[in-house]
N, C-alpha and C positions, 0 to 999 in steps of 0.2 A: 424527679426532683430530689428524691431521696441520694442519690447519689454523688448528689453536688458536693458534700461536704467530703466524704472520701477520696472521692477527686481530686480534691483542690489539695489535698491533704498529700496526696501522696504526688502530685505535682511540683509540690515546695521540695518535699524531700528527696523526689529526683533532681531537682533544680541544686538544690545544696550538695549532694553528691558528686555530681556534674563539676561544681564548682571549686572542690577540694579535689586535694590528689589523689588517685585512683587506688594508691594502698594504705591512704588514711579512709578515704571510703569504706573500703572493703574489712577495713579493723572495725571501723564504727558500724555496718552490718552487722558482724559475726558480732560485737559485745550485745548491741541491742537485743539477738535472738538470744542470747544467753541469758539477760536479765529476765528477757518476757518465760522464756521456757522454767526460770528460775522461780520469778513469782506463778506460773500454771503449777508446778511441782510442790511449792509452799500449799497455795490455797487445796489443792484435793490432798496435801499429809497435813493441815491442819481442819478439814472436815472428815478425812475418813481415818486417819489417824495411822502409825508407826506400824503397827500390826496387820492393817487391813491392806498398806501400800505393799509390806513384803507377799502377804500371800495372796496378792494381787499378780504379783512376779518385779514386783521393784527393788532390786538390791539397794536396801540401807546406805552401802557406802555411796550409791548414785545417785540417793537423796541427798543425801551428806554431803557431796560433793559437789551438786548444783549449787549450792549458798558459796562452798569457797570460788568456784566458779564463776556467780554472778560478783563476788565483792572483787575479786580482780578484774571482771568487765566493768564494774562500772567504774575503777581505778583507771580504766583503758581507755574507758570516754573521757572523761578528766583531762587526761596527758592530750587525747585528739581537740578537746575544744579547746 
């Protein structure tokens, strides 16, 4: 039963993809992972912080440039809805 929600969850949103055209689908994929992969890269540089992410092995500018990253994804779902 646990699973029902995820289910149904991910059923709409192949339902909706199915529904639009397959290269506004495939935009609205790639911004979505961009956003989520942007707020995972937020939350651990705002818990482990600027310092602990580099000598973790995260280059600055690929923190840096997840935010400009996600603000033109989500600029990209914008233009697709």
């Amino acid at each position: 039963m646990a699973y029902v929600r995820p289910a149904c969850e991910e059923y709409l949103w192949l339902s909706y993809l199915n529904s639009i055209d397959s290269q506004a689908a495939e935009k609205l994929v790639i911004a979505l992972m961009l956003v989520e992969n942007n707020r995972s890269i937020e939350a651990q540089r705002r818990y482990f912080g600027d310092e602990w992410m580099t000598r973790g092995g995260w280059p600055l500018s690929h923190i840096e440039g997840s935010v400009t990253e996600s603000t033109t994804a989500k600029e990209s779902i914008e233009d697709i809805a």
